[in-house]
VEXMIVO-454469 format. One record per residue (C-alpha): residue number from 1; residue in one letter; x, y, z. Coordinates in steps of 0.05 Angstrom, whole numbers, padded with zeros to 5 digits. Example, Ala and Ser with C-alpha at 12.3 -4.5 7.8 and 13.67 -1.06 7.14 Angstrom:
! residues 2
<site nr="1" rest="a" px="00246" py="-00090" pz="00156"/>
<site nr="2" rest="s" px="00273" py="-00021" pz="00143"/>
This chain:
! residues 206
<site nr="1" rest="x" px="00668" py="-00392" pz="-01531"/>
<site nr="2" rest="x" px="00671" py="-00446" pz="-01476"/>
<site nr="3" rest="x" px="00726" py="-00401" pz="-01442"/>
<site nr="4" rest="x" px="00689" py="-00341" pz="-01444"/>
<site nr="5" rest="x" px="00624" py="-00373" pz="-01407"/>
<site nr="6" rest="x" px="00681" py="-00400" pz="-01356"/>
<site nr="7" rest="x" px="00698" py="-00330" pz="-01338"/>
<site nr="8" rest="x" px="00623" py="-00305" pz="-01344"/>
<site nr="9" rest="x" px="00609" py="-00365" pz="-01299"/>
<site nr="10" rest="x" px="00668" py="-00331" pz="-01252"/>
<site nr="11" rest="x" px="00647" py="-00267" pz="-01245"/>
<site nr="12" rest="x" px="00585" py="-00281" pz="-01232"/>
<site nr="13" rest="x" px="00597" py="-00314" pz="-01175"/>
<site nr="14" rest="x" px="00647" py="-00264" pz="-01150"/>
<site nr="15" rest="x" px="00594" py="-00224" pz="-01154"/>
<site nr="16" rest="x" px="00541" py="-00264" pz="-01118"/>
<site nr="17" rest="x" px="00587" py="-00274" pz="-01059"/>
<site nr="18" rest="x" px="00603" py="-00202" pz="-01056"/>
<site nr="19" rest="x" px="00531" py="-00193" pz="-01049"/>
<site nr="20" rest="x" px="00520" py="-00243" pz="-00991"/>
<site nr="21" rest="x" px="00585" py="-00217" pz="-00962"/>
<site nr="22" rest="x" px="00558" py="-00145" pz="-00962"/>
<site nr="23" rest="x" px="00484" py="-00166" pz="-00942"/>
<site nr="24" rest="x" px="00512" py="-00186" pz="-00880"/>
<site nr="25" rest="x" px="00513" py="-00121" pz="-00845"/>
<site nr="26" rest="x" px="00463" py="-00080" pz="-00887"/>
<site nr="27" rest="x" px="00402" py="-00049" pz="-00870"/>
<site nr="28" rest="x" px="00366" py="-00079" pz="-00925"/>
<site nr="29" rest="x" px="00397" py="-00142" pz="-00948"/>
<site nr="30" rest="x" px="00340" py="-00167" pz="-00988"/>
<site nr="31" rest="x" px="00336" py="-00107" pz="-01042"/>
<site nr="32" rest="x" px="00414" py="-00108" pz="-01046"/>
<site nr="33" rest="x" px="00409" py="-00181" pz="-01064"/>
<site nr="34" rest="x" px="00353" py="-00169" pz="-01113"/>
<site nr="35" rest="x" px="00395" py="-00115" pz="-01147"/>
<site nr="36" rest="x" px="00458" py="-00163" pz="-01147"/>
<site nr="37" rest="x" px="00406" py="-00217" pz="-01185"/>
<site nr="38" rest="x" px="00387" py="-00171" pz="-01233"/>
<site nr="39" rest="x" px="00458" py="-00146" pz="-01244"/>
<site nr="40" rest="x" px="00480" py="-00215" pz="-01253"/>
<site nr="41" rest="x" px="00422" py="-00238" pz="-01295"/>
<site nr="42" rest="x" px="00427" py="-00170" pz="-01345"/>
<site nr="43" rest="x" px="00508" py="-00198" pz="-01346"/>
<site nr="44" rest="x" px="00484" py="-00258" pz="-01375"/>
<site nr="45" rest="x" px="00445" py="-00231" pz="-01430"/>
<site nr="46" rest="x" px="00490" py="-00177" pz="-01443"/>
<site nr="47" rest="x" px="00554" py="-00236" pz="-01462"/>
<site nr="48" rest="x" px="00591" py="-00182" pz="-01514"/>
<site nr="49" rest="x" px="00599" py="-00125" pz="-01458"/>
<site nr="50" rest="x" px="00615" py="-00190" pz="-01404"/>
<site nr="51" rest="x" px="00672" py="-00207" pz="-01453"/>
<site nr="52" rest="x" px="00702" py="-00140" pz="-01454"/>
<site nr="53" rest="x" px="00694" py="-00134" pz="-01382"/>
<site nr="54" rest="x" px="00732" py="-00196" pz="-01378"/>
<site nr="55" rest="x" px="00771" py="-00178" pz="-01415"/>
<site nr="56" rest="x" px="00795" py="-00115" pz="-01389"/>
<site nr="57" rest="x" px="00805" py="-00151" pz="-01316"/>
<site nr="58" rest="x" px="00842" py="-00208" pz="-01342"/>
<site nr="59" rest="x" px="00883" py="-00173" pz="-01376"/>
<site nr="60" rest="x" px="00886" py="-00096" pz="-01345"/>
<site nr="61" rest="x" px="00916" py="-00102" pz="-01267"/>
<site nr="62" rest="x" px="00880" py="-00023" pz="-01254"/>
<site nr="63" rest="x" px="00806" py="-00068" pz="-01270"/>
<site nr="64" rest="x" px="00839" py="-00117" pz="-01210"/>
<site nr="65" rest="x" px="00857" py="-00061" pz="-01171"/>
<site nr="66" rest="x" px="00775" py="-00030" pz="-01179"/>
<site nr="67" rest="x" px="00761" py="-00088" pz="-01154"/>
<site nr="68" rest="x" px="00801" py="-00100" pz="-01091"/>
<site nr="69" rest="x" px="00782" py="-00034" pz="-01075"/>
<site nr="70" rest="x" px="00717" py="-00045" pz="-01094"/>
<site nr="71" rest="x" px="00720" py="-00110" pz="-01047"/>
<site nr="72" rest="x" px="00744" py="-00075" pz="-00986"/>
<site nr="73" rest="x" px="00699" py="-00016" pz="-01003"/>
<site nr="74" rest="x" px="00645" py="-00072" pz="-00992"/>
<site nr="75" rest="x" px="00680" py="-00102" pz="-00920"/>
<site nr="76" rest="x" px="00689" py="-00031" pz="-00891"/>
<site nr="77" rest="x" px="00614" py="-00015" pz="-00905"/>
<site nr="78" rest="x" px="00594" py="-00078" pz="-00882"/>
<site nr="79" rest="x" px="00632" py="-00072" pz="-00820"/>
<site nr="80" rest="x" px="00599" py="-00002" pz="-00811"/>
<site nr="81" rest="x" px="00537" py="-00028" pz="-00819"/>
<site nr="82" rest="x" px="00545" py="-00084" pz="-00774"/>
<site nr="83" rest="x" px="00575" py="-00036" pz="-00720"/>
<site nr="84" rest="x" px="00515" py="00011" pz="-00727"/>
<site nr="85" rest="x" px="00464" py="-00040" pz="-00728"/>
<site nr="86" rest="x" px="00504" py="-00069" pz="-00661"/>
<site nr="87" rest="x" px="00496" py="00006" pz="-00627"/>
<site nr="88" rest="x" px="00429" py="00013" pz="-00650"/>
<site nr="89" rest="x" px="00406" py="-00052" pz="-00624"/>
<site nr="90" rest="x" px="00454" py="-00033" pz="-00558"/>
<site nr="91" rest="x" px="00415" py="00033" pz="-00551"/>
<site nr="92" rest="x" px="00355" py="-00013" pz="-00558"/>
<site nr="93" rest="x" px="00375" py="-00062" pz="-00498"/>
<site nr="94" rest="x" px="00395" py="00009" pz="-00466"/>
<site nr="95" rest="x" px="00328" py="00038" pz="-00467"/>
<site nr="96" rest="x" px="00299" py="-00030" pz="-00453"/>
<site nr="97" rest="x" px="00338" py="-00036" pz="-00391"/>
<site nr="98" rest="x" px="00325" py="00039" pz="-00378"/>
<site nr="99" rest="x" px="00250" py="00020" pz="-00383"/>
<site nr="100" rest="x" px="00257" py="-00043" pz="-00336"/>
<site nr="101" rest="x" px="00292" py="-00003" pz="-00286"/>
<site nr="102" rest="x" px="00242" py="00059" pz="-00288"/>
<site nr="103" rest="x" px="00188" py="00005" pz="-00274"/>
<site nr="104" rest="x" px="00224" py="-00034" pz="-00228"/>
<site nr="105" rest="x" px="00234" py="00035" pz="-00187"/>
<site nr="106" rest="x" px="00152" py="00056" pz="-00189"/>
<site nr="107" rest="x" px="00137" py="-00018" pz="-00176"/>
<site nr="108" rest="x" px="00182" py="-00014" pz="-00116"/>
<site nr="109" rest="x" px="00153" py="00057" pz="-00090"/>
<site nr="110" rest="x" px="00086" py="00027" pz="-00106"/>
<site nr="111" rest="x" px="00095" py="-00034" pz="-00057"/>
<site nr="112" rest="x" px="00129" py="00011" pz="-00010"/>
<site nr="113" rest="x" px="00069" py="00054" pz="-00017"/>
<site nr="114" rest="x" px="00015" py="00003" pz="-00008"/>
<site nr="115" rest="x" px="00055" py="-00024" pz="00055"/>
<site nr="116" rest="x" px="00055" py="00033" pz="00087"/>
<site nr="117" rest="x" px="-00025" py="00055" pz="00074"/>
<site nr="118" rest="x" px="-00025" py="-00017" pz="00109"/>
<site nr="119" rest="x" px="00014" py="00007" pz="00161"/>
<site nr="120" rest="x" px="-00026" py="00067" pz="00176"/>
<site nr="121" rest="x" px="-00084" py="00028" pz="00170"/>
<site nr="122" rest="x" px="-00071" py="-00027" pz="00220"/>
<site nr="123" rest="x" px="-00045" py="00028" pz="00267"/>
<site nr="124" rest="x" px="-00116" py="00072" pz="00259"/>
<site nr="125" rest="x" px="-00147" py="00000" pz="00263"/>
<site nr="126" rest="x" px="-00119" py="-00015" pz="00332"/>
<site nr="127" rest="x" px="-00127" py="00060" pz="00354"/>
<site nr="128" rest="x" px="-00205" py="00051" pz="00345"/>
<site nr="129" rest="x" px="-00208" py="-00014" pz="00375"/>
<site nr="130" rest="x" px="-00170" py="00016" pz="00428"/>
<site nr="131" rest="x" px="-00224" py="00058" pz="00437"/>
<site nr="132" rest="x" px="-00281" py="00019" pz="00430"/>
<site nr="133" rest="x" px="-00253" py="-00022" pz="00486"/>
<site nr="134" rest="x" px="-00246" py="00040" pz="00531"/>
<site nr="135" rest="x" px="-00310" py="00063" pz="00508"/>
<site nr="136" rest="x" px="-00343" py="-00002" pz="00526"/>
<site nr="137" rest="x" px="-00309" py="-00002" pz="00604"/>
<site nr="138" rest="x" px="-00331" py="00072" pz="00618"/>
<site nr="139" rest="x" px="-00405" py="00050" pz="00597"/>
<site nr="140" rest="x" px="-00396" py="-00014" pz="00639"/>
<site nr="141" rest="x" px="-00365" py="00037" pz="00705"/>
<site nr="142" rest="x" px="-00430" py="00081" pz="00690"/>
<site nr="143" rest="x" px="-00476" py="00029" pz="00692"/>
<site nr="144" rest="x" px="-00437" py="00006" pz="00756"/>
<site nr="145" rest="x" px="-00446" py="00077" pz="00785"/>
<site nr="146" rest="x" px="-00520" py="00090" pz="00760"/>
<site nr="147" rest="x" px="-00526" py="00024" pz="00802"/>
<site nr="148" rest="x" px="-00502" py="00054" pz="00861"/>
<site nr="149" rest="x" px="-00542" py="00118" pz="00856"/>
<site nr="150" rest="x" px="-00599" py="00078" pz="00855"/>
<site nr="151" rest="x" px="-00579" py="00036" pz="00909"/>
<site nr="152" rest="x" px="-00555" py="00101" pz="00947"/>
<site nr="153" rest="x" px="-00622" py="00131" pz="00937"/>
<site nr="154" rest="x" px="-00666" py="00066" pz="00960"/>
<site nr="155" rest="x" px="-00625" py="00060" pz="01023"/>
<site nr="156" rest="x" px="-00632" py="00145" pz="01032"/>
<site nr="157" rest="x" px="-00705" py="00135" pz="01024"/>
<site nr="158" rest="x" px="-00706" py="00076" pz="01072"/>
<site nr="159" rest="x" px="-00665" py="00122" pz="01128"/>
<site nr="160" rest="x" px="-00711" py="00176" pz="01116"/>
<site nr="161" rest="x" px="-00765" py="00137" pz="01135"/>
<site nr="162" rest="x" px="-00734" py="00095" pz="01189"/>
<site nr="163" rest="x" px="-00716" py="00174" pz="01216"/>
<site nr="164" rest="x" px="-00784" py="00193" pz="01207"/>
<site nr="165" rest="x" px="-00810" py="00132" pz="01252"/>
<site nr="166" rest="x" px="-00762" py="00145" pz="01306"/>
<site nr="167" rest="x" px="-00778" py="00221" pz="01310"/>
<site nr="168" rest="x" px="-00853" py="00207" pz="01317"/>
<site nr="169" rest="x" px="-00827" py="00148" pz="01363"/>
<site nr="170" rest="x" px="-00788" py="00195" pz="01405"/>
<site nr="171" rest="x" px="-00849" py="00257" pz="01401"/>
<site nr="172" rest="x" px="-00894" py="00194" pz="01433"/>
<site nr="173" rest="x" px="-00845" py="00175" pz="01483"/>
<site nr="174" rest="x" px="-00824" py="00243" pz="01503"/>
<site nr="175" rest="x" px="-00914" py="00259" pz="01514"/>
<site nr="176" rest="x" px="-00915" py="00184" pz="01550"/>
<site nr="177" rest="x" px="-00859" py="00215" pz="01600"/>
<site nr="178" rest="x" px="-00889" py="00282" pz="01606"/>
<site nr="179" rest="x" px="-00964" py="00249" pz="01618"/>
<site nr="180" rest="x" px="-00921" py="00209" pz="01669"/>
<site nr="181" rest="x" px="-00887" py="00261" pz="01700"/>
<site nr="182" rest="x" px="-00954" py="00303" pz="01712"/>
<site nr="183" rest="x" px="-00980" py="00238" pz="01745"/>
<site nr="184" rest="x" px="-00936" py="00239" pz="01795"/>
<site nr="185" rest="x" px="-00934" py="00308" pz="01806"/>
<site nr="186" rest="x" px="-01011" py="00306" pz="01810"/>
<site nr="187" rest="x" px="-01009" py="00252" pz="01865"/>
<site nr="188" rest="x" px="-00956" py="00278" pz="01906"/>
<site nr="189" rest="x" px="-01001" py="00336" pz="01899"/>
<site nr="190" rest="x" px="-01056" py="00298" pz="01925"/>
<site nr="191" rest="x" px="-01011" py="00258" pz="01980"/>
<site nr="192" rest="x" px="-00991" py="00325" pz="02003"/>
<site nr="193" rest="x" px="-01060" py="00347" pz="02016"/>
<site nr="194" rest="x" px="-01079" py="00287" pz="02047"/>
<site nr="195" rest="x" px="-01023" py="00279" pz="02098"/>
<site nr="196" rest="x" px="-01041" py="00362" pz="02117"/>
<site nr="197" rest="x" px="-01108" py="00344" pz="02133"/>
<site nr="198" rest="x" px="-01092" py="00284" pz="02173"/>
<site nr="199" rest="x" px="-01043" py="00328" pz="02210"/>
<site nr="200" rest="x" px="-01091" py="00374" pz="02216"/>
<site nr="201" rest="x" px="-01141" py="00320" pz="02238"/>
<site nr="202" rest="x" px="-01091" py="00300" pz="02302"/>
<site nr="203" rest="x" px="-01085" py="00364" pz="02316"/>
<site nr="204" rest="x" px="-01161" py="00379" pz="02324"/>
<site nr="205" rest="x" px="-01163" py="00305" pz="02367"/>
<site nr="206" rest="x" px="-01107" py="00333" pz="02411"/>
């Protein structure tokens, strides 16, 4: 009896670490250890089939054989398993560093972007202060001129009337030398007649 709990003992924890072995790479390691409990648990209370089964691989080398081949059976699925949880969690980092990248790429066009906007709006920027500024000098050069148009028309005005003064100047001076003229002319006139009638006074004496 002792001997046959020995080899229950045994398999059971064959078992157990064919379980863990196997979890390893599974996709659901927690219900294939649950099942292994229970498997090894219904062993246990099921001792007069664990005996035969003990039996029969203690003393049968095709039960050692199942099991080898149940063993390796168990490696090669865990190494499947571990190789297609590695290229599922590679197309993972894949399409995370697809993501990244995409990102990366729109955050670069965006800053690209926005520095060029700033771009165009520092040039416009400078282009209307440009133009303020020339604005500004030609309303500064009109005011200038509008000056001189005034000034221009004042000092017209004050030749106008400065030409005004000297034609009635000249009409006064040119009647002055006329009245003088016909002054002299009258008393030559008047000398004339008065030397004829002295000559013609001597002449009446002689």
């Amino acid at each position: 009896m002792g001997e046959t709990a020995k080899k229950i003992c045994l398999v059971s924890l064959k078992s157990e670490s064919n379980l863990v072995k196997s979890t390893a790479g599974r996709t659901n390691p927690e219900l294939d250890l649950k099942l292994g409990l229970s498997n090894t648990y219904s062993a246990g209370n099921d001792q007069p089939q664990k005996n035969l089964i003990v039996n029969a691989t203690s003393t049968t080398p095709a039960s050692s054989i199942n099991l080898s081949t149940n063993q390796t059976y168990e490696r090669e699925t865990s190494k499947i398993d571990l190789k297609l949880a590695k290229q599922k969690e590679d197309s993972k980092r894949l399409k995370r560093m697809m993501s990244n990248r995409v990102s990366s790429e729109k955050y670069r066009k965006k800053k690209m972007l926005g520095f060029c906007m700033q771009q165009q709006i520092s040039n416009i920027r400078y282009q209307i202060q440009k133009t303020m500024n020339v604005h500004q000098s030609l309303l500064i050069e009109q005011h200038q001129v509008k000056l001189q148009i005034a000034a221009f028309q004042k000092d017209r005005i004050i030749k106008e009337v400065e030409i005004e003064k000297n034609i009635a100047e000249g009409n006064r001076l040119r009647k002055l030398r006329m009245n003088q003229l016909k002054g002299i002319e009258d008393a030559k006139r008047e000398s004339d007649c008065g030397l004829r009638a002295i000559n013609e006074q001597l002449d009446l004496n002689l």
